[in-house]
Backbone bond lengths (Angstrom), bond angles and torsions (degrees), N, CA, C in turn:
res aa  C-N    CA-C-N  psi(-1)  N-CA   C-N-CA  omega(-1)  CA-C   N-CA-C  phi
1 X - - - 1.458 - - 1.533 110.53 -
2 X 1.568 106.68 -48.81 1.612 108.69 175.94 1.545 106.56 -51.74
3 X 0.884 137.54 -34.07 1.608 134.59 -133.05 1.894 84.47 -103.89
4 X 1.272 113.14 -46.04 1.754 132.02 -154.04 2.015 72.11 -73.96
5 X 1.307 124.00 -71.96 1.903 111.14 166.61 1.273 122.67 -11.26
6 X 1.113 99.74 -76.09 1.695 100.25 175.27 1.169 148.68 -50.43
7 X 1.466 86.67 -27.30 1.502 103.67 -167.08 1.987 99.66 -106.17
8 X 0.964 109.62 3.13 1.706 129.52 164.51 1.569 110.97 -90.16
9 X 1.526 117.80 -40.51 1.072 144.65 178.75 1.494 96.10 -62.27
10 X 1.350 119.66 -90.30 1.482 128.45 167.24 1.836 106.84 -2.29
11 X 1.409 92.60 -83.45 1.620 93.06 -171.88 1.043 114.00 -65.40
12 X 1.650 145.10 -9.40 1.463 131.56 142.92 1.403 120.89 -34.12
13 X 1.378 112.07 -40.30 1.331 118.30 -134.44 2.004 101.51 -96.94
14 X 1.713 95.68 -22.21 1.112 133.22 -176.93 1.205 126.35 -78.52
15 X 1.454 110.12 -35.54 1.485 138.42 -171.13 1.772 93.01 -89.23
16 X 1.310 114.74 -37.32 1.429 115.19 -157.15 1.219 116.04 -80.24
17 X 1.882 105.98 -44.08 1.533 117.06 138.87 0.810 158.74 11.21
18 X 1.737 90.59 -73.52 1.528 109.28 -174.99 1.610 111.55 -97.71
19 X 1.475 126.15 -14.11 1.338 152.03 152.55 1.604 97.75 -43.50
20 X 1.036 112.98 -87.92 1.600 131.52 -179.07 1.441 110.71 -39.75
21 X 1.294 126.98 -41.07 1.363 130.93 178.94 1.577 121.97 -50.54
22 X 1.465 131.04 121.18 1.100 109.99 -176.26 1.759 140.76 -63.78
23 X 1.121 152.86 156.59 1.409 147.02 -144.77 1.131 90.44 -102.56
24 X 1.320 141.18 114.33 2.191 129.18 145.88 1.220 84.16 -38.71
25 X 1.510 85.29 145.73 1.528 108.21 136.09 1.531 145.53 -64.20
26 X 1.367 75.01 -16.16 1.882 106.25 -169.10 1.298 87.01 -112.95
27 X 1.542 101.09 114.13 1.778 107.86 172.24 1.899 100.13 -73.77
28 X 1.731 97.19 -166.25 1.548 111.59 158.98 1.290 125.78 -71.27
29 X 1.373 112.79 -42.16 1.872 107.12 167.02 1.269 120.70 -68.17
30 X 1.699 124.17 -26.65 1.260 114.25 179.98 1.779 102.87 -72.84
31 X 1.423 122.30 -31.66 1.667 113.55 -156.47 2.053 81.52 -86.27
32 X 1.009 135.05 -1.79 1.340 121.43 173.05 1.790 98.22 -72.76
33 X 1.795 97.11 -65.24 1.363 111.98 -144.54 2.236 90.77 -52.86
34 X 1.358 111.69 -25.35 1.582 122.39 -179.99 1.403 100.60 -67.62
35 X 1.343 137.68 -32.59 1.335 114.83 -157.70 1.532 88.65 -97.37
36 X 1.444 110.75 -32.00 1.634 94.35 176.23 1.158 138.00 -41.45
37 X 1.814 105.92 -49.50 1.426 134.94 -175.70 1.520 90.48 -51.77
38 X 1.718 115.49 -65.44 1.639 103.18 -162.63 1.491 119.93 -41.35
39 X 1.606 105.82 -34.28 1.701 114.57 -136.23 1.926 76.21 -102.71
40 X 1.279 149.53 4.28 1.118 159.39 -162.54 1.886 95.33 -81.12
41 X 1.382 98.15 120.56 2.169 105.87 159.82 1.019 119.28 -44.40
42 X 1.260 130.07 -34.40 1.435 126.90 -164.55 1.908 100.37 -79.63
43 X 1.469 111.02 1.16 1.437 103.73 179.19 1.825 101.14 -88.23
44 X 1.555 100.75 149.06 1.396 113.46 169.75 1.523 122.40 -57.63
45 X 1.380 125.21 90.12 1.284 109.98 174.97 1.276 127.32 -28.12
46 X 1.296 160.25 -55.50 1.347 158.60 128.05 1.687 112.71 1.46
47 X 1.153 105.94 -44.73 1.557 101.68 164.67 1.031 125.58 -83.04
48 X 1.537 142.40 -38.59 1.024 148.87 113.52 1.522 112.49 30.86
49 X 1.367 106.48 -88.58 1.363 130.03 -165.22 1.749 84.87 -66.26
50 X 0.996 143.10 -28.40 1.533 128.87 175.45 1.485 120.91 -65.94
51 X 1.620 118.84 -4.92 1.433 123.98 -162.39 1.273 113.45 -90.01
52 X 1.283 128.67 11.84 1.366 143.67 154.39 1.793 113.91 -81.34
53 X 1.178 104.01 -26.34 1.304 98.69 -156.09 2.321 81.75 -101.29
54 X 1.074 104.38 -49.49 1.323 107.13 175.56 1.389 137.41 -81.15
55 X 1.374 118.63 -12.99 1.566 131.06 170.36 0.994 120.48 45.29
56 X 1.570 119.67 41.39 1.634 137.24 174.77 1.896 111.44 -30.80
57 X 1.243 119.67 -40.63 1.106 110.53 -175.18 1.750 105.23 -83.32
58 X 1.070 121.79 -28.99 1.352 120.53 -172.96 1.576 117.33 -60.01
59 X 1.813 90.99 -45.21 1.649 123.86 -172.74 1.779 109.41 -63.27
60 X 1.306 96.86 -50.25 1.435 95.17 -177.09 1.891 112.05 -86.97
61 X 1.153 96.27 7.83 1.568 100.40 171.73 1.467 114.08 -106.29
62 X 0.877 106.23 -40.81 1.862 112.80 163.79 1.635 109.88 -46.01
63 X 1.686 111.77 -57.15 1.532 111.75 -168.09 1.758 86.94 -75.68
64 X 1.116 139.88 29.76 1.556 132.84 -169.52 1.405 116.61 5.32
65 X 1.329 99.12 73.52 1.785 116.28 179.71 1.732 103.57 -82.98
66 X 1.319 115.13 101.54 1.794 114.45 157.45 1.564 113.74 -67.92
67 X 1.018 72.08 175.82 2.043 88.37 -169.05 1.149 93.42 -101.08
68 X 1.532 143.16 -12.41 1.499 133.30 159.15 1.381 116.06 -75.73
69 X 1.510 127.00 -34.84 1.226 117.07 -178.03 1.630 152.04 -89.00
70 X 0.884 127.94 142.19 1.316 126.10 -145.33 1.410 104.88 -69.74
71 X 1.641 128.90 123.22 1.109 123.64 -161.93 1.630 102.86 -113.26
72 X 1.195 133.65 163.10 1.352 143.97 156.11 1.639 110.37 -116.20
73 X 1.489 111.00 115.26 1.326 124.97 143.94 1.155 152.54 -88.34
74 X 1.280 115.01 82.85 1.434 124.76 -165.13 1.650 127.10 -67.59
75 X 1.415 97.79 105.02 1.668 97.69 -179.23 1.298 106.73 86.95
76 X 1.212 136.56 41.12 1.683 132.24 -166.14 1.586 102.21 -61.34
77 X 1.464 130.29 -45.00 1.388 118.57 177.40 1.219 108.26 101.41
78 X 1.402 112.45 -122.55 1.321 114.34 156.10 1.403 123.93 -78.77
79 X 0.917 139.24 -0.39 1.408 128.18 175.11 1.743 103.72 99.22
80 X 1.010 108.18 16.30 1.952 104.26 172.43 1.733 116.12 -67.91
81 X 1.105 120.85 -23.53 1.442 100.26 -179.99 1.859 91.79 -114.53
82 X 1.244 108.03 -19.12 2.090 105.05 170.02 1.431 83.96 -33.93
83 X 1.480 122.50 -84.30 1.088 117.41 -135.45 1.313 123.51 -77.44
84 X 1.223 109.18 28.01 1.857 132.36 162.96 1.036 99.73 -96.61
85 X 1.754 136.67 -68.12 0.700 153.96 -151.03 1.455 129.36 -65.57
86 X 1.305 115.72 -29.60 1.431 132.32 -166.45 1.597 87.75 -96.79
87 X 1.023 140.98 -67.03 1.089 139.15 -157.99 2.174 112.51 -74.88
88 X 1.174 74.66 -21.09 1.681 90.60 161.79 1.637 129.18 -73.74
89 X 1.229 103.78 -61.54 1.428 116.90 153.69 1.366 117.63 -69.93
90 X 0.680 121.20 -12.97 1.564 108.01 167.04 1.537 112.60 -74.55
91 X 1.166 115.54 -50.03 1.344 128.85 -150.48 2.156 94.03 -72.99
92 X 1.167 110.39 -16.27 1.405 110.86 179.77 1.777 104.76 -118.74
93 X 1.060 110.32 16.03 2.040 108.25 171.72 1.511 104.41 85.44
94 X 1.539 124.49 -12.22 1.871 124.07 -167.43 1.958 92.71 -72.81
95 X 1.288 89.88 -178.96 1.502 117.23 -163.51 1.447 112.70 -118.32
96 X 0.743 105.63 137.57 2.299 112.95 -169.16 1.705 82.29 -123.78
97 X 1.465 112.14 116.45 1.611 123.23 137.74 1.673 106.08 -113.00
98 X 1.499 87.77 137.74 1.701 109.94 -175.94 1.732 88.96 -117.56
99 X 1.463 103.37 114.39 1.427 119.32 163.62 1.347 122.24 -114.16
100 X 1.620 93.92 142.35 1.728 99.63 174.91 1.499 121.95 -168.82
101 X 1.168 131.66 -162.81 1.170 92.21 153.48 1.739 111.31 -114.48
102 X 1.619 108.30 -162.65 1.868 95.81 -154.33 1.725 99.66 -61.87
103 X 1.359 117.00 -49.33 1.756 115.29 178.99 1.521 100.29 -20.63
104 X 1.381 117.15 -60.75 1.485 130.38 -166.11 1.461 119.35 -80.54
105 X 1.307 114.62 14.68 1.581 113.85 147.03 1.027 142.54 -123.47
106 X 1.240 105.44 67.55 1.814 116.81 -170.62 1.459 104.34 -99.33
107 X 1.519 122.32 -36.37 1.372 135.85 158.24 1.436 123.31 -38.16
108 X 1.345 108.01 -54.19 1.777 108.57 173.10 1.405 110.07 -73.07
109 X 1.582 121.56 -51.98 1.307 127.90 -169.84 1.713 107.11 -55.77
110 X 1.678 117.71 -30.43 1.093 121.54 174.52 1.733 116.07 -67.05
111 X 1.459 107.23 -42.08 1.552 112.70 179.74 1.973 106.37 -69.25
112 X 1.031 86.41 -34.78 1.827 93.56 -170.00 1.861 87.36 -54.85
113 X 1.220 94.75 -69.22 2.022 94.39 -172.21 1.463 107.87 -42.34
114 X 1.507 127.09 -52.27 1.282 116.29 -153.31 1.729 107.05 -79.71
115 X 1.502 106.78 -21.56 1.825 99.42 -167.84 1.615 75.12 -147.96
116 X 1.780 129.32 97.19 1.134 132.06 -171.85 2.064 103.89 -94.81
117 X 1.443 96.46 -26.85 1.690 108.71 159.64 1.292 109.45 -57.12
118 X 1.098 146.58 -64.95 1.240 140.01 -171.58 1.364 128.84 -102.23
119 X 1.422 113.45 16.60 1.753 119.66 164.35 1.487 101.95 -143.73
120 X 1.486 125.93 20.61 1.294 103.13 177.51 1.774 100.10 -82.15
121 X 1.211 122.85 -26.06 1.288 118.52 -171.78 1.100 128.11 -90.28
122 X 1.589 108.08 31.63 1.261 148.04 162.48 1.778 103.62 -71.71
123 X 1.683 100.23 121.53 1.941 96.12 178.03 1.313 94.40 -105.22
124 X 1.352 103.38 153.91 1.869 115.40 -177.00 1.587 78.50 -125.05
125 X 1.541 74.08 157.01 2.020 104.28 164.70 1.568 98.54 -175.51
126 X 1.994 89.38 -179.53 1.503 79.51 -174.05 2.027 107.28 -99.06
127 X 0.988 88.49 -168.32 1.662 99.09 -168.04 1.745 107.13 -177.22
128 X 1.521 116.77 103.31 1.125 121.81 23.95 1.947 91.14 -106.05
129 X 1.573 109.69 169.10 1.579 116.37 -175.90 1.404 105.02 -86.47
130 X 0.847 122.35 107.20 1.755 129.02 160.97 1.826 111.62 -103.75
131 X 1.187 138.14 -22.26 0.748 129.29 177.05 1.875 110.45 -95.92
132 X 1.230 119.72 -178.03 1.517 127.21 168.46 1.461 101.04 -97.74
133 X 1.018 131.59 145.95 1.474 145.05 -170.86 1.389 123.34 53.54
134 X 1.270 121.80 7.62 1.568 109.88 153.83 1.350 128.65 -42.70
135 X 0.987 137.96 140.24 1.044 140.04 143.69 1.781 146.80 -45.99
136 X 1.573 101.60 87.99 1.710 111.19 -156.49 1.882 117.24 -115.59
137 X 0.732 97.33 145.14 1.463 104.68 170.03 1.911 108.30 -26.11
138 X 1.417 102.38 125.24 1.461 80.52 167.10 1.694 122.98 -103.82
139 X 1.756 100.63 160.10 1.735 106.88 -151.51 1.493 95.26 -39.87
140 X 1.502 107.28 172.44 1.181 121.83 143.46 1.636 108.88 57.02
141 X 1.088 138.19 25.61 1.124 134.60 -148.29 2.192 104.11 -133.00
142 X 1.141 104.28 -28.56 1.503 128.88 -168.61 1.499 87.87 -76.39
143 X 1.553 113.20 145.86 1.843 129.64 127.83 1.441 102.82 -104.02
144 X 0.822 144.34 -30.27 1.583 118.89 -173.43 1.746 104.55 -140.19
145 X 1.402 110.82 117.35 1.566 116.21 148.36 1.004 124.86 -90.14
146 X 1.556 127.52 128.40 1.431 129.43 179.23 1.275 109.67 -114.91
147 X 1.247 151.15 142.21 1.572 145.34 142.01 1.756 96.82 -126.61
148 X 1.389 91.47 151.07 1.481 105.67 -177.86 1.858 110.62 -136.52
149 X 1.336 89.10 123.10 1.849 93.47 -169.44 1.303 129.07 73.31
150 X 1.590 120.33 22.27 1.247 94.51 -129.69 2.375 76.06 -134.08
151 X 1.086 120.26 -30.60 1.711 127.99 157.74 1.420 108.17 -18.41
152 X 1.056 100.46 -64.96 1.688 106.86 -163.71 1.753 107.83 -63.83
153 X 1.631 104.66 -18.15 1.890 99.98 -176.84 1.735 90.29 -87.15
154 X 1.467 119.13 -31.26 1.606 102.93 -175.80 1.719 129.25 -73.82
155 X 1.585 95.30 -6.09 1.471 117.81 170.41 1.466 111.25 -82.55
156 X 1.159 117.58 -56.88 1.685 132.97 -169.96 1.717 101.70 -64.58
157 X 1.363 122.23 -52.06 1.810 104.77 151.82 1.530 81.80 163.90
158 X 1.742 95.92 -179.96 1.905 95.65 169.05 1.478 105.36 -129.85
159 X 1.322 121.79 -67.43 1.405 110.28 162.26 1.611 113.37 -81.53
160 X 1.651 93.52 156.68 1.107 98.89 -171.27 1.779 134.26 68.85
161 X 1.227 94.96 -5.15 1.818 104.72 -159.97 1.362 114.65 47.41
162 X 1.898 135.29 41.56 1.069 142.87 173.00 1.237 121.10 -116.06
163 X 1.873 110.88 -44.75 1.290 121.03 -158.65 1.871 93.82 -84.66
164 X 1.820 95.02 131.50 1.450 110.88 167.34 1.511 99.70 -77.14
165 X 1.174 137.69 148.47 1.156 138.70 139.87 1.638 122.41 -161.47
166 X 1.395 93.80 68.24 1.214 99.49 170.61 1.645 111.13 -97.27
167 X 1.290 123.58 -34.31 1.748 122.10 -177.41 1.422 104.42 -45.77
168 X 2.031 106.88 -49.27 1.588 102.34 165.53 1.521 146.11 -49.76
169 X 1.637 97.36 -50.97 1.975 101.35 157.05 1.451 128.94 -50.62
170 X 1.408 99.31 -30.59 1.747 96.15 168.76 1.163 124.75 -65.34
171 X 1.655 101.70 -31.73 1.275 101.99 -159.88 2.093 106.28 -81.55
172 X 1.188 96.25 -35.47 1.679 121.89 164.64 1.417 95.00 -36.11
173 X 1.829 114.71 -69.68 1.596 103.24 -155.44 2.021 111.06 -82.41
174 X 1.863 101.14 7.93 1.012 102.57 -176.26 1.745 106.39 -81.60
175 X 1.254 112.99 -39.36 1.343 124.72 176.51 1.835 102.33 -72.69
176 X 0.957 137.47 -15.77 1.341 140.72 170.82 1.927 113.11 -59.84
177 X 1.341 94.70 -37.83 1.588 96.53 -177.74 1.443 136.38 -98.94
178 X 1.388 119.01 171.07 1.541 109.49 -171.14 1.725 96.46 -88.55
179 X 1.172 118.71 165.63 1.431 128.54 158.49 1.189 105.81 -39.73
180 X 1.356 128.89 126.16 1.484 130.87 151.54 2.220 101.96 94.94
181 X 1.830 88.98 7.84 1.734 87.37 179.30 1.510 100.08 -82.50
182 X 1.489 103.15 174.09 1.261 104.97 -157.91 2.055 88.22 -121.71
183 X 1.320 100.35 164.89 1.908 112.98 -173.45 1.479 87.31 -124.85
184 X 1.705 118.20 131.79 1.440 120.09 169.77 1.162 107.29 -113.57
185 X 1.302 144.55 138.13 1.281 136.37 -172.97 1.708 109.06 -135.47
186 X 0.839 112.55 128.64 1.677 122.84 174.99 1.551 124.63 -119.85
187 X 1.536 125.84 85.42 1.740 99.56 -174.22 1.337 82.62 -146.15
188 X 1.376 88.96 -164.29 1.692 120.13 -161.48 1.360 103.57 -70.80
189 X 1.744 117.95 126.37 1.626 96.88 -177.43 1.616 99.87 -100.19
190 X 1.290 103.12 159.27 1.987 122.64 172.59 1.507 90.57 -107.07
191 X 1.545 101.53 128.24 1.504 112.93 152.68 1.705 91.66 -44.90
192 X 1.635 101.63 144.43 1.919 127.20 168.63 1.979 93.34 -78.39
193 X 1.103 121.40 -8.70 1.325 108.41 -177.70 1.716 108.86 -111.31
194 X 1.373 122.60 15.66 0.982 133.78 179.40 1.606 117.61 -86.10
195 X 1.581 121.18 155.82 1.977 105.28 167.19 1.275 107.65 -55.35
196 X 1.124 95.41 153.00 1.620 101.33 156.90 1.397 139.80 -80.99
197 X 1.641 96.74 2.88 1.584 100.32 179.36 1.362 108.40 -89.33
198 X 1.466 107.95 5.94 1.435 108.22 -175.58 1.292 123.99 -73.32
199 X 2.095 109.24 -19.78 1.108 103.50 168.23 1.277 128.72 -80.86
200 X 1.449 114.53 19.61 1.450 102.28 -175.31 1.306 97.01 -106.98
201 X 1.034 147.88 6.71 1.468 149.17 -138.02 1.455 109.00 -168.27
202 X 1.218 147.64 -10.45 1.813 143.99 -171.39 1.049 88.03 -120.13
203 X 1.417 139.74 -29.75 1.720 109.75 -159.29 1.724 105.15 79.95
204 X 1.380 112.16 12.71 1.662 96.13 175.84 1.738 83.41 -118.74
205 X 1.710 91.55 177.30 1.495 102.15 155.39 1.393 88.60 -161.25
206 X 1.951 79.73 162.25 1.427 91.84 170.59 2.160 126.98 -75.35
207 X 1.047 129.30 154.96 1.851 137.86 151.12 1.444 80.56 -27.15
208 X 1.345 112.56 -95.89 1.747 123.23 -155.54 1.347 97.00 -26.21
209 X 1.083 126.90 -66.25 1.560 126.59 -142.25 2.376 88.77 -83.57
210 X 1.037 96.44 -5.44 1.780 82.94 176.68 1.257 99.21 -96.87
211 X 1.360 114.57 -64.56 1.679 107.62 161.64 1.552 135.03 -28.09
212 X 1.431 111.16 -20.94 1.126 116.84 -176.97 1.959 118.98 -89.00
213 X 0.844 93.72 -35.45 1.565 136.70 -176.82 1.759 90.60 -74.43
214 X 1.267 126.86 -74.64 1.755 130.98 -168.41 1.304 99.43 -54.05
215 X 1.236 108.19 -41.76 1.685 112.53 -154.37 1.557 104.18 -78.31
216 X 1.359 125.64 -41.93 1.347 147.17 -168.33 1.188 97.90 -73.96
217 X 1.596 129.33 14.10 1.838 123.15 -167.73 1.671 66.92 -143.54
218 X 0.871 153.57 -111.27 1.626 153.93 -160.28 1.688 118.28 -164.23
219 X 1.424 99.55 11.27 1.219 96.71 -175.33 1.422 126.59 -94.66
220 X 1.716 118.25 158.82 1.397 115.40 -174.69 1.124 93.16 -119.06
221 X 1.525 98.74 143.68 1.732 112.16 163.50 1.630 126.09 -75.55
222 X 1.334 105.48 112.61 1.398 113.67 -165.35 1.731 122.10 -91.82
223 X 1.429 101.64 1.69 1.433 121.88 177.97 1.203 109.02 130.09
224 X 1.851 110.06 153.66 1.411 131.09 170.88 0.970 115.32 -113.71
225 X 1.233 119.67 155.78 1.464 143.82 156.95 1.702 145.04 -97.10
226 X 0.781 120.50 154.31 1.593 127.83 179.14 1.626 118.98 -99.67
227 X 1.465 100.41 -15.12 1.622 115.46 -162.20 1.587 81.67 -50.07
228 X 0.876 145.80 -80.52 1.732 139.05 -148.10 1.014 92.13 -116.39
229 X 1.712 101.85 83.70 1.451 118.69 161.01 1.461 104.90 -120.28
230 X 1.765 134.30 162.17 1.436 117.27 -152.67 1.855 83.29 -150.17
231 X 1.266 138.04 52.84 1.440 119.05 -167.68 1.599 123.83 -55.37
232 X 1.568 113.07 7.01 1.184 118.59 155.25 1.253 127.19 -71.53
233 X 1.635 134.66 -33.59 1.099 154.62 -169.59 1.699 95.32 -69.76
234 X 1.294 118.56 104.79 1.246 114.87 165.34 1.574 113.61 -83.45
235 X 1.474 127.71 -13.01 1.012 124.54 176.72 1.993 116.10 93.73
236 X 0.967 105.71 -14.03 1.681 111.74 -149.32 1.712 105.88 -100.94
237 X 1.620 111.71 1.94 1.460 120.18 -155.25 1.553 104.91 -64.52
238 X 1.448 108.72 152.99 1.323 116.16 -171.26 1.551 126.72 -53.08
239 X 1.734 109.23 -44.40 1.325 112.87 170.75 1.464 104.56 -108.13
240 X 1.779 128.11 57.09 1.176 113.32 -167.30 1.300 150.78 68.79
241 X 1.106 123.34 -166.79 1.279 112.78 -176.60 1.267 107.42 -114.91
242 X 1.546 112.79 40.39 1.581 148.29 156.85 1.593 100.94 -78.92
243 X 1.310 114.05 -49.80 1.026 130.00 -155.36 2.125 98.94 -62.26
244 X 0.713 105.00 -20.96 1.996 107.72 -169.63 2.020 93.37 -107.00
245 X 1.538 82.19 164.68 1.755 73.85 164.87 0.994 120.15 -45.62
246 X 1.328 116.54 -173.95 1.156 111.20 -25.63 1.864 117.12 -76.26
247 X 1.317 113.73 -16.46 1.359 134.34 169.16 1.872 107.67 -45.42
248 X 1.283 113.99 -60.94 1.539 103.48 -164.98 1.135 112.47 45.16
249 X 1.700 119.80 66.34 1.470 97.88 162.03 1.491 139.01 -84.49
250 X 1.314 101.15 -3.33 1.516 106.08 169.64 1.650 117.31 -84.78
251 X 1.643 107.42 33.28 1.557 117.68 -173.93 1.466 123.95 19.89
252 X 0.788 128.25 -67.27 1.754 133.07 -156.17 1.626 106.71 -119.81
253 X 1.652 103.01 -39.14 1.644 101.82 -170.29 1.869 92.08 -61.12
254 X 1.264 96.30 139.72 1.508 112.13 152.00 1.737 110.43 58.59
255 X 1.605 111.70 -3.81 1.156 129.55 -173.25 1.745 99.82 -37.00
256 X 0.918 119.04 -69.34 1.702 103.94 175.00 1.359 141.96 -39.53
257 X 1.076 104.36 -36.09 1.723 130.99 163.22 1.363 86.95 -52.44
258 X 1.778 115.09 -85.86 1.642 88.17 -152.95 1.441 116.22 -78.86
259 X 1.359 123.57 -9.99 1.338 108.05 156.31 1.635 135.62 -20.72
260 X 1.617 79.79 -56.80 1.674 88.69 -172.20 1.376 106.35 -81.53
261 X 1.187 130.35 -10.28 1.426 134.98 169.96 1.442 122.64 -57.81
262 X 1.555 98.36 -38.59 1.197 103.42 172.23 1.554 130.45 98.88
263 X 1.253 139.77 161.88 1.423 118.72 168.40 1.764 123.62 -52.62
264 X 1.066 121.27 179.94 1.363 130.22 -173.62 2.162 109.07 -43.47
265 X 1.381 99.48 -171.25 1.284 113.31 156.08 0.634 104.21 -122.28
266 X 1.904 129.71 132.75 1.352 123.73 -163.86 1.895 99.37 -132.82
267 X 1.214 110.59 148.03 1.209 122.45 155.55 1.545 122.88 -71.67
268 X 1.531 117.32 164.88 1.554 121.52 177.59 0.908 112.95 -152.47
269 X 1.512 142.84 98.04 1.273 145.33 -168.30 1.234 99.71 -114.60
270 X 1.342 125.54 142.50 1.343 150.81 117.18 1.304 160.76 -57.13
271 X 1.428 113.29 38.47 1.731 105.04 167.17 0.881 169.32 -65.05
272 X 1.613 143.63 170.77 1.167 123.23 -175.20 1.220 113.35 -147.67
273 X 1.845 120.70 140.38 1.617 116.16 -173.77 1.422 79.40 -74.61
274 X 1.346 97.41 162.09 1.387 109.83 161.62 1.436 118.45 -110.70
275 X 1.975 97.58 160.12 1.315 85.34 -155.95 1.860 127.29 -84.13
């Protein structure tokens, strides 16, 4: 009888648990239909070989990206996380916008030509809007914004290499989302005990100064991460954080050193408009 207690007890305790436990956002079919996309041919070997250093499946499971929802990619570049992405969202009916401005789409326009089946249904616009009639995301319309690496270029300037305007892009990708959408952020972290002129010039920045920036548009920080954390990256390199992969700009000098160093130390933030 004691034992038949306990073991009634047990599954109370079990049941209550698992009640209490919080829900992903990202069910089990979406983190399948995600690992597929990564492990998918149509990815660039060269990028590929970067998924150690970037942890695409971890990253886009943390910001709990579904394959139904309409995502914004800010600044894709070359197309390194597009080509997760498109084939991800696709596979669940969601929506891929790749924003930038036109300089900054040679990457999509390149994927659109080479595999026009599987990135034509890729939407472009611009990002960030300085002019009247560009073409932009419309309000309220987003669940998930992502940019990756990409803070530290809206600090360091855009024209001219002078103009700050990052308080403005936030505020852009703040009007981009639905109530309750979430902001994923991935970049270069600055030691918080570092100058501050460093962000205009290393390619790092500091948490504080991203936090400062999200929050100052309406956003709350909904949690961080470690997933692309690098405790080799001291941060301090001579030409930046140019200086490590994948860039190496000091080519040959010391090229092994930062090899083995590895890509950056990166931050991972999580926000959320509220609802």
């Amino acid at each position: 009888m004691r034992q038949s207690l306990v073991a009634a007890f047990s599954t109370i305790l079990l049941l209550g648990t698992a009640a209490c436990a919080p829900v992903e956002r990202d069910g089990g079919s979406a983190s399948r239909a995600l690992e597929t996309a990564v492990a998918a041919s149509t990815r660039t070997p060269a990028n590929v070989a970067r998924d150690r250093y970037r942890h695409p499946v971890e990253t886009l499971r943390y910001f709990g990206v579904r394959p139904s929802d309409t995502v914004v990619e800010i600044w894709p570049g070359g197309g390194w996380y597009t080509e997760i992405l498109a084939p991800y969202l696709a596979s669940g009916g969601g929506t891929l916008w790749a924003v930038a401005p036109e300089w900054g789409m040679g990457g999509i326009k390149k994927l659109k030509a080479a595999n026009p089946a599987l990135y034509d249904g890729v939407r472009t616009a611009t990002f960030p809007r300085f002019e009247a009639g560009e073409q932009i995301v419309p309000d309220g319309t987003a669940d998930v914004v992502l940019t990756f690496r990409n803070v530290h270029n809206w600090r360091m300037g855009y024209r001219n290499n002078e103009q700050d305007y990052g308080e403005d892009a936030f505020r852009q990708i703040y009007r981009m989302l639905k109530p309750g959408g979430v902001l994923g952020i991935v970049d270069h972290r600055l030691p918080e005990n570092a100058s501050a002129d460093r962000e205009k010039k290393s390619g790092y920045i500091k948490v504080s100064t991203v936090r400062r920036l999200a929050e100052a548009a309406g956003f709350r920080l909904a949690g961080s991460s470690e997933i692309n954390a690098n405790p080799r990256d001291s941060a301090d390199w001579p030409d930046g954080v140019w200086t490590l992969p994948p860039s190496l700009a000091l080519e040959a000098k010391d090229r092994e050193k930062y090899v083995a160093i590895g890509e950056s130390d990166r931050m991972t933030l999580k926000f959320v408009k509220p609802e």
